[in-house]
C-alpha positions as CSV (number, residue, x, y, z in Angstrom):
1,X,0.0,0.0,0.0
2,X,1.6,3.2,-1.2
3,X,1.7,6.5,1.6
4,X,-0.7,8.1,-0.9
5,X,-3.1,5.3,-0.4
6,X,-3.1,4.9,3.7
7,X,-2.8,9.0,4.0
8,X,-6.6,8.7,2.3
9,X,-7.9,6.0,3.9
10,X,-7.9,8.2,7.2
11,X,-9.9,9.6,9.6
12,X,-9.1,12.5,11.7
13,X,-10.8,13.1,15.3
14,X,-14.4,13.9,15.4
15,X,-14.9,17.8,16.9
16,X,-17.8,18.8,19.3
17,X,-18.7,22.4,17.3
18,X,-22.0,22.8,19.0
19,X,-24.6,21.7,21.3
20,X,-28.5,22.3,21.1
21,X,-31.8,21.1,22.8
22,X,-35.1,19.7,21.4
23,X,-37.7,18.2,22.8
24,X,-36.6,14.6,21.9
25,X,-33.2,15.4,24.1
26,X,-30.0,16.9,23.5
27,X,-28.0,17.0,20.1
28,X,-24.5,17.3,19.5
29,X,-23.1,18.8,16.0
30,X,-19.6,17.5,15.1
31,X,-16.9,18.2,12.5
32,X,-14.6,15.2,10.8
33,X,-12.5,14.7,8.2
34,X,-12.6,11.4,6.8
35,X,-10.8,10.6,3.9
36,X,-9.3,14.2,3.6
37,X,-13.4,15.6,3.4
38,X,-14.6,17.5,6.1
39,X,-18.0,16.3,7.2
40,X,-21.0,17.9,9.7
41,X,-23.0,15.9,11.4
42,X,-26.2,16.0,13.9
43,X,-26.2,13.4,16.5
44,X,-27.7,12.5,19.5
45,X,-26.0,13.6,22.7
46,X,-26.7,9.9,24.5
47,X,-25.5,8.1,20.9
48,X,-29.2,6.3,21.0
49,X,-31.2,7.5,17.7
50,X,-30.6,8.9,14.4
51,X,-27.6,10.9,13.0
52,X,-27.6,13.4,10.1
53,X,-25.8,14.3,7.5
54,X,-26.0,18.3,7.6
55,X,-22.8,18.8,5.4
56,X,-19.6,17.5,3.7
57,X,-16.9,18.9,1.6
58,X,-17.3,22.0,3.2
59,X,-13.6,23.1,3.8
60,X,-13.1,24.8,0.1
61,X,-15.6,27.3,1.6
62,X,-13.0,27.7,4.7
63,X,-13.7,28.0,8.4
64,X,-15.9,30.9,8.6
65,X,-18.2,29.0,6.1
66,X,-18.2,26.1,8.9
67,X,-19.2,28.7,11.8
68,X,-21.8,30.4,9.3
69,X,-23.7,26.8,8.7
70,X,-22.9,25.7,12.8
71,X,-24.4,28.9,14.0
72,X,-27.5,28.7,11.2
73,X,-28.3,25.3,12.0
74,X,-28.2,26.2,15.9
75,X,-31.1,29.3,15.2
76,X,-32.8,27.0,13.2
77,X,-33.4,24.0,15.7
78,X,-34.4,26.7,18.5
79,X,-36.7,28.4,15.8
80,X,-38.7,25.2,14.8
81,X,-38.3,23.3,17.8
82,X,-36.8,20.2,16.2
83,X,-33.6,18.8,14.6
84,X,-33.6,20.9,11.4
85,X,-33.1,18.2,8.8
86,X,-36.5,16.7,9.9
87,X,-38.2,20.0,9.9
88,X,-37.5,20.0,6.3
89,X,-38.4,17.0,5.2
90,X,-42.1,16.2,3.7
């Protein structure tokens, strides 16, 4: 396996960026790079019940791109009440 190879395979440390509250408990948003893309997440603080998705490749955008969408998806969990990517779903 060449360095090029294992240096993609990797995953870096998973980041607590924020923290909110609905009524189905606490959430906790994190940020990871995983194979040298950055991903956001939405799980649940106790690790029981589903993750999301919120965002990946997000690093050509730069860091205050990640505290723009952090801080957004924070306002829009305390404005609706619920974990934002099932507000928007139909």
């Amino acid at each position: 396996m060449s360095a090029t190879t294992e240096q993609q395979g990797r995953t870096g440390e998973r980041v607590e960026l924020a923290r909110y509250t609905v009524a189905t408990g606490e959430r906790i948003i994190y940020g990871q790079r995983v194979n040298r893309v950055v991903r956001v997440t939405d799980n649940p603080a106790d690790g029981r019940g589903r993750s999301f998705l919120i965002e990946r490749e997000l690093e050509a955008d730069g860091y205050q791109a990640l505290l723009a969408l952090v801080t957004d998806y924070v306002h829009q969990a305390a404005a609706c009440g619920e974990i934002p990517m099932l507000h928007h779903l139909w």
